[in-house]
LODORO-983362 format. One line per 4 residues: number of its first residue (from 1); their letters; for each residue x, y, z of N, C-alpha, C, O, CB. Coordinates in steps of 0.001 Angstrom, whole numbers. Each point is the difference from the previous one (the first is absolute). Glycine has a CB too. Example, Ala and Ser with C-alpha at 12.3 -4.5 7.8 and 13.67 -1.06 7.14 Angstrom:
! LODORO-983362
1 = as = 13190:-5690:7800:-890:1190:0:900:1200:0:1036:-19:665:-2928:-1154:581; 1542:2223:-1966:820:1190:60:-770:1090:730:509:1108:169:675:-1736:-2314
This chain:
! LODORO-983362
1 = xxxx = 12109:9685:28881:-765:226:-1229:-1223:856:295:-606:-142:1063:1404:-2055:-1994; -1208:3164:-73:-1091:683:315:-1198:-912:-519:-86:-858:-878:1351:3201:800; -2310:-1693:1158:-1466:-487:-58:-823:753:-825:102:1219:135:74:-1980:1980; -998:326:-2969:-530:134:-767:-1855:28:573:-811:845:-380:3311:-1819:-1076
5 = xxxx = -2683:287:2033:-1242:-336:939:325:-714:1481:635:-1036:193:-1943:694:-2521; 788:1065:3138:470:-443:1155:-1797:-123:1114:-706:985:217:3947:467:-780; -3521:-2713:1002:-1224:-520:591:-120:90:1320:0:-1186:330:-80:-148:-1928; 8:1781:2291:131:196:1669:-1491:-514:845:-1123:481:-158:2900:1937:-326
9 = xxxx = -1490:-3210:1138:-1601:-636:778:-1371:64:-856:-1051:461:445:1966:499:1884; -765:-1427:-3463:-1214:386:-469:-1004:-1255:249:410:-1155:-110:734:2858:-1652; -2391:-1416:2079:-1077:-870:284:-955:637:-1379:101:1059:-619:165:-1511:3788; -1433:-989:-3348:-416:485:-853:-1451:-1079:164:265:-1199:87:2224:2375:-1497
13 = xxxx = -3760:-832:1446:-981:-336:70:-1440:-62:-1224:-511:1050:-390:1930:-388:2563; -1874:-1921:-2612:-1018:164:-898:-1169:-877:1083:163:-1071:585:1415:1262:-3395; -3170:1037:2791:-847:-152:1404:420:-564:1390:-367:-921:729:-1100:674:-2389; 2529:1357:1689:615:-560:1675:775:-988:332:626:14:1059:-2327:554:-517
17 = xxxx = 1776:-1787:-1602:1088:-946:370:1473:505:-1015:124:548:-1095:-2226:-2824:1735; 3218:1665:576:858:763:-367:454:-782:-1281:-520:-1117:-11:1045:2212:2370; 381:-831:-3576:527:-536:-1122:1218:214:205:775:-896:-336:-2427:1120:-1063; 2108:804:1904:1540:-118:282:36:361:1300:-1087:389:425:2056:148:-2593
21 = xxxx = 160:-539:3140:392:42:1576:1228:493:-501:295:-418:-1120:-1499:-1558:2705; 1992:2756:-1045:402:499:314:2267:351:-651:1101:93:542:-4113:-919:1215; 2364:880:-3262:786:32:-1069:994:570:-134:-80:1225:-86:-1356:-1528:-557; 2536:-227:583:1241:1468:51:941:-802:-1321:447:-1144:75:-84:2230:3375
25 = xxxx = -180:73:-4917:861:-371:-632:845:1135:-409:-443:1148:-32:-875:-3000:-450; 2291:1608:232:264:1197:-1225:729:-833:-1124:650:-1017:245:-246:3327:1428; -609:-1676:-3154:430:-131:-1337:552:867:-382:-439:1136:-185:-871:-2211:-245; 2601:587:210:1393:748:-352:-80:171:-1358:-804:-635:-682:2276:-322:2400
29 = xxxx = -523:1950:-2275:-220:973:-1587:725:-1432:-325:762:-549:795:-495:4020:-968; -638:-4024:-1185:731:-1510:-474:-326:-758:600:999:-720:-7:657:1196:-577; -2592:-1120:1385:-179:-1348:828:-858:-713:-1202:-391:520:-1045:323:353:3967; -80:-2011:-2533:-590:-875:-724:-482:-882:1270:585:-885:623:842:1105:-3049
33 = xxxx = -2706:350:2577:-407:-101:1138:-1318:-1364:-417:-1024:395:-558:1894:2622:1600; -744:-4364:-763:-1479:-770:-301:-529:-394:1150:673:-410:945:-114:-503:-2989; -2272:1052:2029:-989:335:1435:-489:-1487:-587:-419:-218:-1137:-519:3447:1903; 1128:-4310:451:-142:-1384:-273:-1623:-16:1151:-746:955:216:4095:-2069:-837
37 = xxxx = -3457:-257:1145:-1209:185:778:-1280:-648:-500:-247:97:-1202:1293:1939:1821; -1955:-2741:242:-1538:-825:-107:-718:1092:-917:341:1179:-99:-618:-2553:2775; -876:693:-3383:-1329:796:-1007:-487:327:1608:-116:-796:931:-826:-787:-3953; 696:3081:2991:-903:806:874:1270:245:1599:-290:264:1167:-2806:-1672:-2407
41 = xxxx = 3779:1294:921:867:394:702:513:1001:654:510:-25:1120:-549:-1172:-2117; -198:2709:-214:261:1650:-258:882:100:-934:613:1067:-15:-941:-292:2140; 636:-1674:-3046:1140:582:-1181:-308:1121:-895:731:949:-286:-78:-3152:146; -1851:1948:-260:-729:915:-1129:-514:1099:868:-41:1035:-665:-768:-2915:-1122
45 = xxxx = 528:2005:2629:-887:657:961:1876:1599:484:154:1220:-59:-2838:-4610:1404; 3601:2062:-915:889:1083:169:616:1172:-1083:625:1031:245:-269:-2842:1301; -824:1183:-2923:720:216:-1037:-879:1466:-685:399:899:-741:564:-3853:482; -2245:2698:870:-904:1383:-235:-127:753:1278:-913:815:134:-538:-1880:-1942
49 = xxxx = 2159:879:2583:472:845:947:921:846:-618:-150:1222:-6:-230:-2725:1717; 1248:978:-2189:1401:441:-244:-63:1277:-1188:628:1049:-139:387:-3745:772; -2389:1847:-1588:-480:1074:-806:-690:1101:358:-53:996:-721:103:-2506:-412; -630:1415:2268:-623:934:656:-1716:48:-588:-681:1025:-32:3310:300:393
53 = xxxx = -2992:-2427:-708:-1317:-435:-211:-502:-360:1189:-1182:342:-2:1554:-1008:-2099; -159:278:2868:-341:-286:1450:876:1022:961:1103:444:-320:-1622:-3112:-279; 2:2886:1519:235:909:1038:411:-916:1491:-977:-579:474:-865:2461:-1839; 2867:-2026:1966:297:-803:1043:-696:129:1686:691:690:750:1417:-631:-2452
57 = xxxx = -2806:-386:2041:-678:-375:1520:705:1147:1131:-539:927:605:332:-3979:-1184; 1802:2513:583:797:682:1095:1390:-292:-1468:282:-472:-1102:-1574:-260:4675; 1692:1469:-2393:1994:-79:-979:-167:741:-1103:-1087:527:-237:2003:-3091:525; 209:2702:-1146:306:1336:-640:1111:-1014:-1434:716:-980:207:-761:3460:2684
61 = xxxx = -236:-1687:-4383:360:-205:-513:1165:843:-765:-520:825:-752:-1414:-2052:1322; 3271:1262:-598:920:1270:-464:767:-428:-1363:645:-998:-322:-182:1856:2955; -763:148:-3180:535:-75:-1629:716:723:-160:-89:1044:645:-1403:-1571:-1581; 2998:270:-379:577:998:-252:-568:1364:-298:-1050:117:-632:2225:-1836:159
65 = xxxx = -664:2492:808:-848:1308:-701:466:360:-1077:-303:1122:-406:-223:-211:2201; 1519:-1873:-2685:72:166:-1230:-710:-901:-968:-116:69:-1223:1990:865:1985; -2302:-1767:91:-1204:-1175:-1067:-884:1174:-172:-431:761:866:261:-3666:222; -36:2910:-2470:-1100:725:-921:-885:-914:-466:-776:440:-849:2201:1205:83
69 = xxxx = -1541:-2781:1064:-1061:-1348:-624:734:-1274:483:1188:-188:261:-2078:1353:-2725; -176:-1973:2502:319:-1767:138:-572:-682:-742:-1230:-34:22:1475:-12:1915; 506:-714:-2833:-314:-981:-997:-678:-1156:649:488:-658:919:1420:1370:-2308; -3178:-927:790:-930:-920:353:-55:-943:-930:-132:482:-1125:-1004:964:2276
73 = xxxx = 1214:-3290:-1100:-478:-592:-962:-1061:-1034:388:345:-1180:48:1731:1735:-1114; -3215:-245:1321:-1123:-832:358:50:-1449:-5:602:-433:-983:-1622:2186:222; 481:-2826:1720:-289:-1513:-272:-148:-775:-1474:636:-889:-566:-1748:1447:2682; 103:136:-2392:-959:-459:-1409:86:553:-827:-495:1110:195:-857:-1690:564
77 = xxxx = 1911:418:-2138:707:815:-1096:-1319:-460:-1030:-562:774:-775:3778:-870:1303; -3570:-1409:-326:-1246:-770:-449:-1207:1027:-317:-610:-430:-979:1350:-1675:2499; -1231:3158:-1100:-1257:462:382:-554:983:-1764:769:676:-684:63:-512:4191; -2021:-368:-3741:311:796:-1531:635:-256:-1090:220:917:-792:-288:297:1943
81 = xxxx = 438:-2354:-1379:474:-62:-921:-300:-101:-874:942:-37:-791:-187:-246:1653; -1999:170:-1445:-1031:-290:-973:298:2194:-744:-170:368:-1163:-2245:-3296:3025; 2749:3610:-952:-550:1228:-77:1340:726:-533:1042:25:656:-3069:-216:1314; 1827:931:-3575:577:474:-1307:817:1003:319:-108:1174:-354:-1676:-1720:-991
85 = xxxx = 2972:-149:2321:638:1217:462:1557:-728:-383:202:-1205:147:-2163:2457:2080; 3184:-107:-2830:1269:-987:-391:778:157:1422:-417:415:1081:720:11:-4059; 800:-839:2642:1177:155:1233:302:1480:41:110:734:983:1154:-3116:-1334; -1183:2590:-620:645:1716:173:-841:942:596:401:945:680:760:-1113:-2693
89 = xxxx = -2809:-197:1653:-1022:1108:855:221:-1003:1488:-59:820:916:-2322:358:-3178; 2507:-1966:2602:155:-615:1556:1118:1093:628:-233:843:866:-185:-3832:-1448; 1634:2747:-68:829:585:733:99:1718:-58:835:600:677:238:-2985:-967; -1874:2967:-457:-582:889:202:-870:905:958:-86:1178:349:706:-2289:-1854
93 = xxxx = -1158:2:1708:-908:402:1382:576:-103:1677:-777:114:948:-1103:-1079:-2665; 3348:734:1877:428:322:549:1073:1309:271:674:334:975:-1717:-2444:-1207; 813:2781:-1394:951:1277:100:-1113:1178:922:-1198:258:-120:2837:-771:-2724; -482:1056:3833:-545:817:1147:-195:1181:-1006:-1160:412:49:2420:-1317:2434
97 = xxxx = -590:1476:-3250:307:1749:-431:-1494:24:-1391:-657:-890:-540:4544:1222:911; -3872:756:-442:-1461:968:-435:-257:-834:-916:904:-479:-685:-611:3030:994; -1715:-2901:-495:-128:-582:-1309:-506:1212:-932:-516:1086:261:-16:-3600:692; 860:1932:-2030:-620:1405:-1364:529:-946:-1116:391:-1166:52:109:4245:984
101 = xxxx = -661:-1858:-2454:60:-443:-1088:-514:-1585:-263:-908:-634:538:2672:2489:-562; -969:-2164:-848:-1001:-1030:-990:-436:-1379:870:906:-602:576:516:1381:-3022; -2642:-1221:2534:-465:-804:372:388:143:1914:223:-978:714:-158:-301:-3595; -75:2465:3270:251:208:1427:1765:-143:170:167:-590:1067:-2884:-515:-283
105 = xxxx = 3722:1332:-1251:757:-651:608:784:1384:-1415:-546:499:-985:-278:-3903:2601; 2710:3649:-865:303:963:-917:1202:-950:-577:136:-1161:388:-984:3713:823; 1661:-1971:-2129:1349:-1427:-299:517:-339:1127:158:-1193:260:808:1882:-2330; -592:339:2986:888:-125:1196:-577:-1071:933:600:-531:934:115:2996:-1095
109 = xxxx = -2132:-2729:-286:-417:-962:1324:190:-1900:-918:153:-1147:419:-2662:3604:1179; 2394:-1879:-2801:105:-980:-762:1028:-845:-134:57:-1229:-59:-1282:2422:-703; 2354:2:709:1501:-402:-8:510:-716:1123:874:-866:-61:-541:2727:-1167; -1042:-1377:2482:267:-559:1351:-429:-1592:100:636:-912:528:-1044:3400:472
113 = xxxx = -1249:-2554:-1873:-469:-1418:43:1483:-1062:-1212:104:-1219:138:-3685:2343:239; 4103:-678:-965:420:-817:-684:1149:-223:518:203:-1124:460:-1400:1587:-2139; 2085:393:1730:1161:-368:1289:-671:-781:1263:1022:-335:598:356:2687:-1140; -1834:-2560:866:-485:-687:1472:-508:-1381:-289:99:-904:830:-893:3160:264
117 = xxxx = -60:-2507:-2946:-232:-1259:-346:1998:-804:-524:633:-1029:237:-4065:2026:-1201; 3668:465:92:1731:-783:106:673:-776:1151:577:-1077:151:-153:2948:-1389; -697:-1048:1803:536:-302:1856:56:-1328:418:977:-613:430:-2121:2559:385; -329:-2442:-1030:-415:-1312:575:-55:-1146:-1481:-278:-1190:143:-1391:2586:2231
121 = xxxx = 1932:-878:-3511:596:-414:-1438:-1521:-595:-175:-411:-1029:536:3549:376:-510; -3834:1461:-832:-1203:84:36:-368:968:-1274:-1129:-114:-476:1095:-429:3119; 942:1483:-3206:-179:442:-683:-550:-44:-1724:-494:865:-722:1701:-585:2844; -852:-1706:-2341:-655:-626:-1262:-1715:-334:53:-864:-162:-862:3398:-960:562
125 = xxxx = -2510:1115:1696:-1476:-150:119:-958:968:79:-1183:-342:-3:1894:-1237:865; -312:3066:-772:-599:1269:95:-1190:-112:-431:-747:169:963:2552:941:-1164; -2471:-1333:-866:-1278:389:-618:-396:-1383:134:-1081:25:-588:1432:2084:-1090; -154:-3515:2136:-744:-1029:225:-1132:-126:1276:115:236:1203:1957:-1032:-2417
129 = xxxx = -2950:425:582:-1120:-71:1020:21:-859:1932:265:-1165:297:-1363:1175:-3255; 867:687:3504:516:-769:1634:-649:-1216:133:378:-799:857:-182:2893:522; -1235:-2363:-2205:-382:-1413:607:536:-1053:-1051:-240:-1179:264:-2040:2043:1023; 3172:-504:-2768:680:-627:-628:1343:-310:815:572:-891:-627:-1845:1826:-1354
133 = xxxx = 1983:-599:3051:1229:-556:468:-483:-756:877:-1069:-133:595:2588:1742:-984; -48:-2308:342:-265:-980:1466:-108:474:1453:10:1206:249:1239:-2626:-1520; -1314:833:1883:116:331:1499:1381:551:246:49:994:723:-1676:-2845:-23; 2750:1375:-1177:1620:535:680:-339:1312:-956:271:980:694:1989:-3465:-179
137 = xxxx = -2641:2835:-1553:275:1311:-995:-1142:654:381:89:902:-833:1157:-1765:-1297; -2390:1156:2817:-681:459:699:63:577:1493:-652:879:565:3:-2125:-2222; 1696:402:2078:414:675:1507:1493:570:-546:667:859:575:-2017:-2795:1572; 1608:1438:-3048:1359:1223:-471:-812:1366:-378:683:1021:61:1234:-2954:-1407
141 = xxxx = -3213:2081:983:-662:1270:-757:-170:896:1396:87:1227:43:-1628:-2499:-2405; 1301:471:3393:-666:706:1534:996:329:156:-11:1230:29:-1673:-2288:1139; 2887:582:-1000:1396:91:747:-56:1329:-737:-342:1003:627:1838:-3574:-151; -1131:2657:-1976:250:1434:-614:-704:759:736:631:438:962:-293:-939:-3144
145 = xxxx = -1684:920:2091:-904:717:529:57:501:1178:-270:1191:154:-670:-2193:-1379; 1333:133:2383:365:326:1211:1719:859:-169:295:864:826:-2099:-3250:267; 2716:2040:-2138:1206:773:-438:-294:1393:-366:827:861:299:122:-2901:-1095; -2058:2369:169:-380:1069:-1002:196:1151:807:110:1066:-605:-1802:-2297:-831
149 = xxxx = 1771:1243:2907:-755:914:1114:1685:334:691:282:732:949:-3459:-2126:-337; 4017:638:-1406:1410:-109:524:376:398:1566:665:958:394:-221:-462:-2859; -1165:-1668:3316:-51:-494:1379:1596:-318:200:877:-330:-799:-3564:-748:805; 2685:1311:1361:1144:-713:1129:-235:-737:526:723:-145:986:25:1381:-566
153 = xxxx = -1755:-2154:-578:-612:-1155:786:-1055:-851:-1106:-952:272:-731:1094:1261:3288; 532:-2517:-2244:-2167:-611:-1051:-634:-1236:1084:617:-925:528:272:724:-4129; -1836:436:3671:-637:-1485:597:-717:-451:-1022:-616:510:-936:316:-31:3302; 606:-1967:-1826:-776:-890:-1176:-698:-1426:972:750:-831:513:1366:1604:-2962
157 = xxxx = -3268:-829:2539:-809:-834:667:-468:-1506:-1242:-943:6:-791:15:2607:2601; 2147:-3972:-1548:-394:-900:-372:72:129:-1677:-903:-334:-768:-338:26:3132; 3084:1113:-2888:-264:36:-1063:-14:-1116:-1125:-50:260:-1202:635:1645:2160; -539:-3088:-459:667:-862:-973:-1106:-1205:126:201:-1151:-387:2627:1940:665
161 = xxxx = -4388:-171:516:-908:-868:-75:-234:-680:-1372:390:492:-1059:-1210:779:2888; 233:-2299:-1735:-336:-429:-1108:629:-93:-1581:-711:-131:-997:-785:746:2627; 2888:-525:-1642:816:452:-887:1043:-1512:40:540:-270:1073:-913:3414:-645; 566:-3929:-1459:1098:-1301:75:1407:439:236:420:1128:-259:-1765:-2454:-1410
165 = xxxx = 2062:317:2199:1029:60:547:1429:1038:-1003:939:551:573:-2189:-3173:712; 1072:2634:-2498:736:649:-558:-8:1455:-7:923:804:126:-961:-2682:-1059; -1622:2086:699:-249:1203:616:180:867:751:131:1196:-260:-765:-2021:-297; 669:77:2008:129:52:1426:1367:533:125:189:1061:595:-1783:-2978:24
169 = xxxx = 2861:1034:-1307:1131:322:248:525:1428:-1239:1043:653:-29:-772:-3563:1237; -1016:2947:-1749:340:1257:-1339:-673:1749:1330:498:1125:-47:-1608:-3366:-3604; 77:1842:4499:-376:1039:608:1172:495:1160:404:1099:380:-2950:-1941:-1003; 2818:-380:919:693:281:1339:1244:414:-502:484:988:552:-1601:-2640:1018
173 = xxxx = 1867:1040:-2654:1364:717:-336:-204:1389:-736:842:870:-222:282:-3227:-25; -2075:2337:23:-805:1734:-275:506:1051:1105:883:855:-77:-3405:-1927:-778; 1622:703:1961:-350:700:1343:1795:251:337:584:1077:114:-3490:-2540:913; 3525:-56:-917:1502:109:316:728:1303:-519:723:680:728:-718:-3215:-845
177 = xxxx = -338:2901:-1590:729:866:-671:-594:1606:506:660:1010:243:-215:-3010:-2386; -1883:1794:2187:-321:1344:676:94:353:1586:-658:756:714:-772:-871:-2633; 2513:-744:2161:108:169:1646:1479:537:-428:844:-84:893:-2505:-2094:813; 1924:2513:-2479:1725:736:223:-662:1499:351:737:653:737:1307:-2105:-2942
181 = xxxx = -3132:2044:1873:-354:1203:-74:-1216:437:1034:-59:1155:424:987:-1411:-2823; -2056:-927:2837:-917:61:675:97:-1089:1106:854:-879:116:-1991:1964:-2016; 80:-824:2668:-215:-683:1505:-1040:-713:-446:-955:616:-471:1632:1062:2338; -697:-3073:-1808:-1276:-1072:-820:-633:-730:1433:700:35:1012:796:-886:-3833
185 = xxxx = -2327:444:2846:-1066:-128:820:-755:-734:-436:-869:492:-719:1043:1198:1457; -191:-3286:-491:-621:-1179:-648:-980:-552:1121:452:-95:1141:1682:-499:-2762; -3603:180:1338:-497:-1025:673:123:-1131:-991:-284:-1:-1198:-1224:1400:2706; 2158:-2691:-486:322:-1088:-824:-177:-1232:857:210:-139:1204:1382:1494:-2649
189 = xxxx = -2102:-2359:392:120:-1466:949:551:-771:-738:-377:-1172:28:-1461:1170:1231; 3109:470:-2330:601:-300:-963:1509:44:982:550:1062:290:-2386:-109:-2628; 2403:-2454:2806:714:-471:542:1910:542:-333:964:336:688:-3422:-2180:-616; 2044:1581:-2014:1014:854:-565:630:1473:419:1187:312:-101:-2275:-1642:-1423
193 = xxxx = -97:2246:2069:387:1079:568:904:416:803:835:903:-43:-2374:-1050:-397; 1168:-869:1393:1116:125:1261:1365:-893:-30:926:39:811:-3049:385:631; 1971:-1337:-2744:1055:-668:-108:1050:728:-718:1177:-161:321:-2520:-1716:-133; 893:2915:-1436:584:255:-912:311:1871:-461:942:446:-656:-2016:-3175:257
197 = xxxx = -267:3606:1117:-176:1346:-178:-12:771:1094:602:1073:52:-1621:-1611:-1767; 188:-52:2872:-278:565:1233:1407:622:837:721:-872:484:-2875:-913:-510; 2580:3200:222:1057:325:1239:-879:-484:1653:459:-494:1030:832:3076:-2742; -2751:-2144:1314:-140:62:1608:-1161:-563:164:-626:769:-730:1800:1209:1302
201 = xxxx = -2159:-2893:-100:-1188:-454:384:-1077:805:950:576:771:767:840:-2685:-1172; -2618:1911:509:-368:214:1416:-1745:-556:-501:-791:327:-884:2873:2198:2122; -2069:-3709:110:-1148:-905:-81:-958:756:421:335:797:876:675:-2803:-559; -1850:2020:-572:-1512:704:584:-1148:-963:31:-568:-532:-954:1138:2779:-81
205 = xxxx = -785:-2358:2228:-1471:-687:570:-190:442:1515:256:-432:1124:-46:-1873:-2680; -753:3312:1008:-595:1293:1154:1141:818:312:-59:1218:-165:-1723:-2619:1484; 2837:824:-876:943:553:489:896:202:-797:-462:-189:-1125:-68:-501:2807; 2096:1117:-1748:1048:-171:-1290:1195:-697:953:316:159:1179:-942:2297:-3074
209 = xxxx = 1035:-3138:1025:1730:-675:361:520:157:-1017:-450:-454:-1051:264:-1306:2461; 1597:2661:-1283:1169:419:-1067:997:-571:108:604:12:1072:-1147:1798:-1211; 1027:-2512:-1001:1044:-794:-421:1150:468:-814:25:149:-1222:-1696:-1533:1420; 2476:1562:531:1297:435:-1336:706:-1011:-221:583:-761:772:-92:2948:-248
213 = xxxx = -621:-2139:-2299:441:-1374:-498:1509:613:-925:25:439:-1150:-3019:-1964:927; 4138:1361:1184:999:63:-168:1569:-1638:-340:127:-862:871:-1805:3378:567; 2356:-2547:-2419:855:-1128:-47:794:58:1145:1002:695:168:-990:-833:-2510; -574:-701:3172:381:-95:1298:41:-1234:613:-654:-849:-606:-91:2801:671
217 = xxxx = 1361:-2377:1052:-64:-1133:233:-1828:-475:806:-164:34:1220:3411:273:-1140; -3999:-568:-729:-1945:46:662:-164:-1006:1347:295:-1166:262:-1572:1278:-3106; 857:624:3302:-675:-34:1831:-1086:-866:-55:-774:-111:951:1140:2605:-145; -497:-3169:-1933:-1404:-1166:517:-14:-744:1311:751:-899:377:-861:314:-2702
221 = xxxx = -867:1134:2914:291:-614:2021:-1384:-472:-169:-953:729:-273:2634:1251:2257; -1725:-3355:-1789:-1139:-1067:255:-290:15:1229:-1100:-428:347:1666:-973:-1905; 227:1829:2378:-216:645:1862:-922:636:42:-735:-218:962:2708:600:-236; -2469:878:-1879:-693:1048:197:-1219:-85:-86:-631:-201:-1037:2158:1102:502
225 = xxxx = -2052:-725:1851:-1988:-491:-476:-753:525:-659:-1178:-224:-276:873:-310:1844; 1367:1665:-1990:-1117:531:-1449:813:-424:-1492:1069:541:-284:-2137:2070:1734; 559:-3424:-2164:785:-363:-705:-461:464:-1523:-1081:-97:-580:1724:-1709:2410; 551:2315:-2203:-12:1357:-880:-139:-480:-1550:658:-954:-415:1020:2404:2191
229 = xxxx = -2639:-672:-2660:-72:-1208:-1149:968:747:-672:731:-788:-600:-3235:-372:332; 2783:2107:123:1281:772:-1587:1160:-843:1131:1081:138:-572:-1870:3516:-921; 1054:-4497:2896:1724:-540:-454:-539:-1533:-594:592:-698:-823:1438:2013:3190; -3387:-1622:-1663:-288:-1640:-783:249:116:-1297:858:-678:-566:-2697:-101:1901
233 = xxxx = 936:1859:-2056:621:11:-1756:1230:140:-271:602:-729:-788:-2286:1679:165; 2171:-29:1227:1223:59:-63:1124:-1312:-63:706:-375:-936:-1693:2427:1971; 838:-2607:425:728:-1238:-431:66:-701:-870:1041:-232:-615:-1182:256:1960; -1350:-684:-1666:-392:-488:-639:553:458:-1986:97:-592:-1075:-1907:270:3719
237 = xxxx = 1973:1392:-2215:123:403:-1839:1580:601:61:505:778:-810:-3529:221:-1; 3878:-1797:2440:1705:204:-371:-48:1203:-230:89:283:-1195:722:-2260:138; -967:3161:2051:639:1252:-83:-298:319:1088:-1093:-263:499:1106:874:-2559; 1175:200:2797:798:349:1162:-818:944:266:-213:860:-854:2513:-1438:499
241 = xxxx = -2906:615:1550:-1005:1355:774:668:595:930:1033:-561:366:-3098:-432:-484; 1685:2266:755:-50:623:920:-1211:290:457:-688:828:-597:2515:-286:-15; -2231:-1112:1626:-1757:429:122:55:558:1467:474:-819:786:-1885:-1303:-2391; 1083:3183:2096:-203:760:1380:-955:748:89:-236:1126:-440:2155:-1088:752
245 = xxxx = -2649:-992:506:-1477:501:-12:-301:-313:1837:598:-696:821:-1508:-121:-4015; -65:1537:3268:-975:183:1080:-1406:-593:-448:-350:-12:-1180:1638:2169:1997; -2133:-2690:319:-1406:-145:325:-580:1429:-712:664:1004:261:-358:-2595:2241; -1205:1724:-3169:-725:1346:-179:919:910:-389:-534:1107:-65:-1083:-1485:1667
249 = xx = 2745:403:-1884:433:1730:-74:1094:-311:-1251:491:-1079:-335:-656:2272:3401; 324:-104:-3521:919:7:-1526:1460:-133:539:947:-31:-785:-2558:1825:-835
């Protein structure tokens, strides 16, 4: 399968102590890739690497050279909401191409925002105010937005925070449907993930361990003194792993 982003030794430092050691992944075109892992670990930290908001220590980051953009959907969808803006100008502000005509924006960018709220079925809500939806119809508005830019990849850092369980599962069979076409990229401590959406894992706390979670007969080895939490969940939530991993290395 081709790579889509490929991570080679990357180290990565905030005032000299290291945050990541010595990282190697790659994300395949279609993976459904979820970055599990401790608060302060490097999940978020790797994930603006990837965006290229951060700049890496040592090691090297390689992108298709046909990615023209990466769909971003931020932690906190919460922020502003008090502030007189609808869904349709949200997902607006993620269209990349010229702004002009009426109110900054031309039909063509318009047309793009409304197909992209269709997308994520969002479209009845166009002209409703963002801090009038809920939390699941608010990270469906980001999801569009991060669509608008029509990415081969999206990351989404902790999308289903704060959002009830129905919610939770309306996002993820979302992400599922836009993974026939894109490479999705979840930080999650949403257990469901790896039980139910996830192809491939990789834990991060400093270091990365990659898990391919294939219907297979699963290698849970209680022998192993490093004892691996995506096969404990795994067992635990009755589905068959493949996990081959190394100390430190992808």
């Amino acid at each position: 399968m081709n790579k889509i982003i490929e991570i080679k030794n990357l180290f990565f430092t905030y005032d000299k102590n290291y945050v990541l050691e010595d990282i190697n992944l790659d994300i395949l075109h279609n993976d459904f890739l979820a970055i599990i892992g401790p608060n302060g670990g490097g999940k978020s930290t790797l994930l603006k690497l990837i965006l290229d908001l951060l700049k890496p220590k040592k090691g090297q980051i390689k992108r298709d050279l046909s990615i023209s953009s990466i769909g971003y959907v931020p932690q906190n969808t919460n922020l502003n909401t008090d502030f007189p803006i609808t869904a349709l100008e949200v997902v607006l502000m993620g269209h990349v191409g010229k702004k002009k005509s009426f109110f900054g924006y031309c039909k063509e960018d318009v047309s793009c925002a409304m197909n992209s709220l269709k997308q994520v079925g969002m479209e009845d809500f166009a002209n409703s105010k963002i801090g009038d939806l809920s939390g699941g119809q608010r990270q469906r508005v980001f999801i569009a937005r991060a669509l608008c830019s029509n990415p081969k990849i999206m990351l989404l850092d902790e999308p289903t925070a704060s959002i009830d369980v129905k919610g939770q599962t309306e996002i993820y069979e979302l992400l599922k449907e836009l993974n026939k076409s894109i490479s999705i990229v979840v930080i999650s401590h949403d257990i469901s993930v790896l039980m139910n959406y996830a192809k491939n894992v990789a834990h991060v706390n400093k270091n990365l361990v990659y898990h391919h979670l294939k219907n297979i007969e699963q290698t849970f080895d209680t022998q192993n003194e490093h004892l691996c939490e995506v096969e404990l969940l795994s067992a635990l939530g009755k589905k068959q792993v493949c996990c081959n991993h190394t100390h430190g290395d992808a």
